[in-house]
Backbone as CSV, one residue per row, in Angstrom:
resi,resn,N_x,N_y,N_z,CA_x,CA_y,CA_z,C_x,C_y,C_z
1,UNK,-5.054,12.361,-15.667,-4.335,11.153,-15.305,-5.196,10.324,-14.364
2,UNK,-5.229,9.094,-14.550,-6.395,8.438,-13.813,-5.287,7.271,-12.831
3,UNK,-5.342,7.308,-11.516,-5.113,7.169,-10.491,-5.703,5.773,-9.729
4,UNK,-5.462,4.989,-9.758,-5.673,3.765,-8.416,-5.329,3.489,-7.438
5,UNK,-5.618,4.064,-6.391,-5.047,3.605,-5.109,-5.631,2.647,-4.344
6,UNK,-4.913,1.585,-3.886,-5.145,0.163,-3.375,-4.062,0.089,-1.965
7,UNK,-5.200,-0.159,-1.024,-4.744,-0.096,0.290,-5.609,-1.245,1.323
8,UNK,-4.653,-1.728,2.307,-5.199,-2.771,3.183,-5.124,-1.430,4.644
9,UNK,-6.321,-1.415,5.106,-6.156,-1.333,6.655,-6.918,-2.384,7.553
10,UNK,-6.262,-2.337,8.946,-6.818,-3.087,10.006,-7.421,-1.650,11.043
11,UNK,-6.993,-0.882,11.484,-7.410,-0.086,12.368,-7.842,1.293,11.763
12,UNK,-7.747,1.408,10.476,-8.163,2.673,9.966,-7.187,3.689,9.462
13,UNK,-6.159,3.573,10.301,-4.842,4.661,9.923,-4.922,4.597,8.515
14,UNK,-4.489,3.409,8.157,-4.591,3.057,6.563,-4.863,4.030,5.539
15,UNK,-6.522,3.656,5.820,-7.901,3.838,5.146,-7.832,5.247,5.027
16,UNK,-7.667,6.145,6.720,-7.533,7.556,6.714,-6.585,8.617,5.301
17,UNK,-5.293,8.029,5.627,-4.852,8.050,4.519,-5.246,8.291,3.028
18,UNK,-5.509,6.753,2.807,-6.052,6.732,1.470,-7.101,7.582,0.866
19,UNK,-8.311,7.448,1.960,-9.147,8.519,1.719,-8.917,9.661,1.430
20,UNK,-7.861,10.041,2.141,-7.599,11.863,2.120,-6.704,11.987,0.652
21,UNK,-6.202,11.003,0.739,-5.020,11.320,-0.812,-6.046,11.203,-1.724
22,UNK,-7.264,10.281,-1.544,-8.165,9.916,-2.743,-8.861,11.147,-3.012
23,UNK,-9.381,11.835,-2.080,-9.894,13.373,-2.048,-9.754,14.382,-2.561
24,UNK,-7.923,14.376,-2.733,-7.044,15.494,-2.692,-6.736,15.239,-4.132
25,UNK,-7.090,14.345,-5.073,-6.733,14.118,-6.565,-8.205,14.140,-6.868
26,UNK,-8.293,14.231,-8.365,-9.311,13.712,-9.355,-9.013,12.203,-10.030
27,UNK,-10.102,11.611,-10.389,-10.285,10.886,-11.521,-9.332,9.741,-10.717
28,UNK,-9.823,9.036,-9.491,-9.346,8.246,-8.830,-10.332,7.263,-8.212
29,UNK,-9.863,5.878,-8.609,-10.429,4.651,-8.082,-9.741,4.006,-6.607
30,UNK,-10.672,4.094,-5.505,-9.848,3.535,-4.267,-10.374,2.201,-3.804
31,UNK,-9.451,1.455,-3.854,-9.493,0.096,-3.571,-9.233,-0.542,-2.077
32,UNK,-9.568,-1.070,-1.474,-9.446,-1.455,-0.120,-9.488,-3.036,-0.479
33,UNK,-8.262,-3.579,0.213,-8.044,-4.958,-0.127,-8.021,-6.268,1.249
34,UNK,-8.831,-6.846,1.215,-9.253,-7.433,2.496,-8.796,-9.495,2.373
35,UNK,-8.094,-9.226,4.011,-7.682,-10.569,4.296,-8.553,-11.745,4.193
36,UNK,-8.543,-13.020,3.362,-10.011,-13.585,3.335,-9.433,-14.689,4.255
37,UNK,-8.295,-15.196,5.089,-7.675,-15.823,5.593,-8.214,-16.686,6.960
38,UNK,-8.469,-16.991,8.026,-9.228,-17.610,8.724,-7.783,-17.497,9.715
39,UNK,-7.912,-16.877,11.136,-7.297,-16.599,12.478,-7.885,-16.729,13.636
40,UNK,-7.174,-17.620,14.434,-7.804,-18.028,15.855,-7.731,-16.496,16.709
41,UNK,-8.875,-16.011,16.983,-8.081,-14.772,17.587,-7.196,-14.481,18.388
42,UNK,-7.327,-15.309,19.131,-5.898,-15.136,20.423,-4.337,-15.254,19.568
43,UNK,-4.378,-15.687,18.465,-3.110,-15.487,18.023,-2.920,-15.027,16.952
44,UNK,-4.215,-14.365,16.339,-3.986,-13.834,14.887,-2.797,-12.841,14.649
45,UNK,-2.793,-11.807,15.572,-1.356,-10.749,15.508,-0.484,-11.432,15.499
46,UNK,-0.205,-12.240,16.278,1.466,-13.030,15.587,1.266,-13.569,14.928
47,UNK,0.088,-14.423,14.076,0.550,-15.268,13.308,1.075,-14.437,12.209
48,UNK,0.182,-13.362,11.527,0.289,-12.670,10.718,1.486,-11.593,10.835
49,UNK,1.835,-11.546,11.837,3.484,-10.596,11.781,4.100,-11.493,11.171
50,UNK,4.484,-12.587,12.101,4.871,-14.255,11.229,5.380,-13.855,10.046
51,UNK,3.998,-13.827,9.322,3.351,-14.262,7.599,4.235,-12.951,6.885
52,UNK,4.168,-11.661,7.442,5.016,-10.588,7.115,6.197,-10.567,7.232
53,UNK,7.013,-10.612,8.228,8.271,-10.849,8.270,8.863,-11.945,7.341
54,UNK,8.108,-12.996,6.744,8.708,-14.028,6.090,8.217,-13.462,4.447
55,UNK,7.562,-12.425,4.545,7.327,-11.897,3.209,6.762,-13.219,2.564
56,UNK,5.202,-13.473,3.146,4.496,-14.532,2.813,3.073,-13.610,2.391
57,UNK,2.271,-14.232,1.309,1.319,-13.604,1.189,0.014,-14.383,1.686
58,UNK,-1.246,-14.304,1.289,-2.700,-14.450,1.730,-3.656,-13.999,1.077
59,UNK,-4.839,-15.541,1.152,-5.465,-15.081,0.333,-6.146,-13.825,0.424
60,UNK,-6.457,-13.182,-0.539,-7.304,-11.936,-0.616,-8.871,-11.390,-1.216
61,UNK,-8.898,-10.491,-1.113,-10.641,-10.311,-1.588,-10.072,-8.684,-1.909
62,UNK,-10.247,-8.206,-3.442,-10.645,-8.903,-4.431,-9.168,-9.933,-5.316
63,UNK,-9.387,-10.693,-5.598,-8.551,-11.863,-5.742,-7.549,-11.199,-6.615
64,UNK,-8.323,-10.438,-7.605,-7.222,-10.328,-8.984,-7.816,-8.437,-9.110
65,UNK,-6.784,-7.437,-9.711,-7.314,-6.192,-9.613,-6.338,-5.396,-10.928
66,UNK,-7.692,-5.051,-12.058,-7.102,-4.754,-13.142,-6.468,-3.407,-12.975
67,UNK,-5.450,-2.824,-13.432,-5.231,-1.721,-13.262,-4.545,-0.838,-14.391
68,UNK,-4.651,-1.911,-15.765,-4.114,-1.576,-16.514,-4.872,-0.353,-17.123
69,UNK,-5.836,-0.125,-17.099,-6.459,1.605,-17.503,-6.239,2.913,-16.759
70,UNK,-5.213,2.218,-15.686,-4.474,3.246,-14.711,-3.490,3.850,-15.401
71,UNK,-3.300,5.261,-15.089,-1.671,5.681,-15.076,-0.785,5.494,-13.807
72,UNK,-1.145,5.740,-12.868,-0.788,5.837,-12.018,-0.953,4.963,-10.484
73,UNK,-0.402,4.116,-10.087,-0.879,2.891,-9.449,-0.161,3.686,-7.650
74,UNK,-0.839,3.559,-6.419,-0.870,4.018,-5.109,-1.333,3.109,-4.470
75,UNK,-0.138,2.666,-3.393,-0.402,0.983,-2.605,-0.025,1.880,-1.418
76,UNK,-1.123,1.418,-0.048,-0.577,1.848,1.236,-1.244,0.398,1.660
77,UNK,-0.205,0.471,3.099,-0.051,-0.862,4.022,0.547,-0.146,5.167
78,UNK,-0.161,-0.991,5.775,0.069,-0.875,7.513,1.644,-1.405,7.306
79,UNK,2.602,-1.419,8.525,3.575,-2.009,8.790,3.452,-3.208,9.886
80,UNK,4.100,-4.288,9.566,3.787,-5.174,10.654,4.997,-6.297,10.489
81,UNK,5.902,-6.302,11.439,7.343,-6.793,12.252,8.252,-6.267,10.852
82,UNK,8.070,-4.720,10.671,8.865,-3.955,9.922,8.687,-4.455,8.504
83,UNK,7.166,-4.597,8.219,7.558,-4.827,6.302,5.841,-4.410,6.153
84,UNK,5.578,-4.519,4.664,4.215,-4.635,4.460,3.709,-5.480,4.721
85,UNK,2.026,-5.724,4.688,1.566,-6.671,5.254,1.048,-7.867,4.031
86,UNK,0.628,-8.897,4.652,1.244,-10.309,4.169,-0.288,-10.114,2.759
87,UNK,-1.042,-8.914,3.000,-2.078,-8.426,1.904,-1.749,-7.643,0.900
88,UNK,-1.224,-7.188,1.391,-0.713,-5.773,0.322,0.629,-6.423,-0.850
89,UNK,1.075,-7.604,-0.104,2.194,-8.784,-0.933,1.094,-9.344,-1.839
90,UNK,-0.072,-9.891,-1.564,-0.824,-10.338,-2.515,-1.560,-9.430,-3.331
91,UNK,-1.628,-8.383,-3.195,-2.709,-7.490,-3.535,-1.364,-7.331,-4.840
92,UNK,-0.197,-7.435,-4.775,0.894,-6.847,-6.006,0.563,-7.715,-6.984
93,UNK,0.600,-8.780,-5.966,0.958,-9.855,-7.368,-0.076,-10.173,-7.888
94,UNK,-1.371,-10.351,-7.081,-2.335,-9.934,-7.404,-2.975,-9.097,-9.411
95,UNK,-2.067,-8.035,-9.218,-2.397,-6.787,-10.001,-2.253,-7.339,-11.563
96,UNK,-3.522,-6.881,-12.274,-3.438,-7.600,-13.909,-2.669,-6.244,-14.662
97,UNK,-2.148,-5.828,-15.955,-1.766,-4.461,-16.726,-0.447,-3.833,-15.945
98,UNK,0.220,-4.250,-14.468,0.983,-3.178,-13.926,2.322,-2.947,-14.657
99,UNK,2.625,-4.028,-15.694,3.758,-4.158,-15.924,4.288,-2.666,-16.324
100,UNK,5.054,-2.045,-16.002,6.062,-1.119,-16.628,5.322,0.236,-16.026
101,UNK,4.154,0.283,-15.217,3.323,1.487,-14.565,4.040,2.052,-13.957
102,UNK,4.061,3.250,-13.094,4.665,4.007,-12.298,3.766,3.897,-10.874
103,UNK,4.434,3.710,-9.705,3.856,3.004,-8.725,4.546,3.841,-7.165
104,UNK,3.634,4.400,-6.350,4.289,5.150,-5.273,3.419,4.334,-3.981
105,UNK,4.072,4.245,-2.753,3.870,3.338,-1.819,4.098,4.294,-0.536
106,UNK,2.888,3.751,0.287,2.948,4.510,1.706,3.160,3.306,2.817
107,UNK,3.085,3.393,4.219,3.373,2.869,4.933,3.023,3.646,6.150
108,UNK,1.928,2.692,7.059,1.539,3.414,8.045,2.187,2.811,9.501
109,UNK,2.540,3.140,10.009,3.069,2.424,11.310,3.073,2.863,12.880
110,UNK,2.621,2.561,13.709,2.796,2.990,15.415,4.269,2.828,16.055
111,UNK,5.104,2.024,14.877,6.824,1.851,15.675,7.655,2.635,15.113
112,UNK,7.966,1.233,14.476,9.303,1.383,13.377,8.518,0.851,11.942
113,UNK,9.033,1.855,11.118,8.905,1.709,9.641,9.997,-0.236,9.475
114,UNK,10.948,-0.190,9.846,11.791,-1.309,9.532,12.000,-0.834,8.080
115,UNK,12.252,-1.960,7.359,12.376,-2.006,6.346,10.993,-2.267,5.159
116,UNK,10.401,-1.583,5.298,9.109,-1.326,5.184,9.239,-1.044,3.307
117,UNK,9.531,0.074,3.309,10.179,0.477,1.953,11.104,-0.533,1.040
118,UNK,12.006,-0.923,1.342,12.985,-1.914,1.064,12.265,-2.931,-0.259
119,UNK,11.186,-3.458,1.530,10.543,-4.228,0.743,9.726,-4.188,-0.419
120,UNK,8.535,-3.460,-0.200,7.768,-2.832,-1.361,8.766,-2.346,-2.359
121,UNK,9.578,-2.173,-2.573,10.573,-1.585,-3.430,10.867,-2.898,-4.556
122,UNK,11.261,-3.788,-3.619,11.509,-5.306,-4.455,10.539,-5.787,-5.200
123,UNK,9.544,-5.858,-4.198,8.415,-6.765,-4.705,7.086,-5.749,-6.273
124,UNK,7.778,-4.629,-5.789,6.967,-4.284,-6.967,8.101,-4.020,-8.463
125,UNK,9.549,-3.844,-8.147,10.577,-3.588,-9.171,10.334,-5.243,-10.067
126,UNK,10.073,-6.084,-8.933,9.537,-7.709,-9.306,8.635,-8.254,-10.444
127,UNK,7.474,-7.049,-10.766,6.420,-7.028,-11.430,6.643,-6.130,-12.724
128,UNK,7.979,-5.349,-12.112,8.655,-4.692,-13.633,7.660,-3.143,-13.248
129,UNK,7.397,-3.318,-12.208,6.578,-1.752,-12.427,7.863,-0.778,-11.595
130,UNK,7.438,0.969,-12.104,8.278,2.003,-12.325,8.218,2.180,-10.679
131,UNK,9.164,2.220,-9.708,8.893,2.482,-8.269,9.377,4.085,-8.147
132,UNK,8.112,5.211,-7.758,8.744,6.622,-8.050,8.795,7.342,-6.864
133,UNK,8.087,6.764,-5.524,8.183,6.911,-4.420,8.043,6.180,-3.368
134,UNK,7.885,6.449,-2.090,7.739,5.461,-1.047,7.990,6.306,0.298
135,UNK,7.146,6.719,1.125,7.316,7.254,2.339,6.095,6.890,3.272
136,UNK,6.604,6.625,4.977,6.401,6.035,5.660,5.846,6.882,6.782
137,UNK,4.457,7.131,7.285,3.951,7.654,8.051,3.307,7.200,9.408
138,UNK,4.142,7.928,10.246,3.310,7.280,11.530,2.220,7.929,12.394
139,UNK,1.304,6.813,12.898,0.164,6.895,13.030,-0.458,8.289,13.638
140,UNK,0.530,8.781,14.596,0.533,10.570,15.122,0.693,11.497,14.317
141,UNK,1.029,11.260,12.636,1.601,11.967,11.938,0.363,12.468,10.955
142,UNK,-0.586,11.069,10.786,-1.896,10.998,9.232,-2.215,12.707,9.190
143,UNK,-2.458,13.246,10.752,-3.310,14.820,10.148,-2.110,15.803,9.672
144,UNK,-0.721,15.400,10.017,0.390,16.209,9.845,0.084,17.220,8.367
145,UNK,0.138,17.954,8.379,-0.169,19.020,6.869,1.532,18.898,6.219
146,UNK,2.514,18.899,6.893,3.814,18.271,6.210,3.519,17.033,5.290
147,UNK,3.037,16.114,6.379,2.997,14.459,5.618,2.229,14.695,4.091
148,UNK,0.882,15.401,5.127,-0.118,15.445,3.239,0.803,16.101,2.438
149,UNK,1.208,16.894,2.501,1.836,17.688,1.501,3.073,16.690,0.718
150,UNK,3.397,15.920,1.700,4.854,15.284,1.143,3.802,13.952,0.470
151,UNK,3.083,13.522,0.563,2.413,12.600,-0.336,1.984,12.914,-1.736
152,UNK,0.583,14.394,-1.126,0.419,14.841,-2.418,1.480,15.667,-3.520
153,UNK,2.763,15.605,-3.101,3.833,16.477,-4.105,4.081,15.185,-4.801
154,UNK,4.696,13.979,-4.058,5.061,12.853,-4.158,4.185,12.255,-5.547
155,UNK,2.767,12.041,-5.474,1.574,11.948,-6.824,1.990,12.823,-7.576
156,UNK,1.748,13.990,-7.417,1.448,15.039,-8.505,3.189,14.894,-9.339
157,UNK,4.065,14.545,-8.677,5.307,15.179,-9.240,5.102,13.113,-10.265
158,UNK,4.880,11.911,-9.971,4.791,10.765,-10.338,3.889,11.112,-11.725
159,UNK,2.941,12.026,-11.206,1.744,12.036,-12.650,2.219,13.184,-14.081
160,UNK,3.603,13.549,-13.475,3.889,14.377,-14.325,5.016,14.089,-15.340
161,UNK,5.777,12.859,-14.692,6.920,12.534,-14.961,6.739,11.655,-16.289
């Protein structure tokens, strides 16, 4: 079963993640999806909570991301003012082939998850793709051997279904 996982980080939690799930499977393409957007720094964190909370997207790099030779499609995103981030919204819609795929979603966060899930839930049921999981890890948690385990059951049980 061939595997894509597509993930935005800012501080790494993310990335950590992804990496390790990317590790822990075969026959997997990992994608890292980057803000191409332009922020004054003194206010980039709010603007972009902003841009999240209003479930607004941004441009991105890589613009468009085929995935239709996937079985199995894996989106992680930071959390930011309780939703995904205003990349990981573009990075969906973004996506060429997803229609009708089976699609599991992480969420990394230092607070509150919020409605973190909720969202990703919509926005990808939106694209007509299969939503088969979704769990939310916080940032004290990435080395947790529970969490990995509850991710990698989470894949393996998606790639079987």
């Amino acid at each position: 079963m061939k595997i894509c996982i597509i993930y935005h980080s800012e501080t790494g939690t993310t990335r950590h993640v992804a990496q390790h799930l990317a590790s822990a499977c075969t026959d997997v393409r990992l994608i890292e999806v980057y803000d191409r957007a332009y922020y004054v720094p003194l206010t980039r964190f709010m603007s972009r909570c902003k841009k999240a909370q209003g479930e607004e997207t941004t441009p991105i790099e890589p613009a468009s991301i085929d995935v239709s030779g996937y079985d199995l499609i894996v989106l992680g995103s930071p959390v930011w003012a309780f939703k995904p981030t205003p990349v990981i919204h573009a990075a969906i819609l973004a996506l060429k082939g997803c229609e009708g795929k089976p699609v599991i979603g992480f969420f990394c966060h230092g607070g509150m998850p919020g409605s973190s899930e909720e969202t990703f839930t919509t926005w990808c049921e939106g694209r007509t793709m299969q939503v088969r999981g979704t769990m939310t890890i916080h940032k004290k948690e990435i080395e947790n051997e529970k969490k990995t385990k509850e991710i990698l059951t989470m894949v393996s049980a998606a790639t079987r279904a």
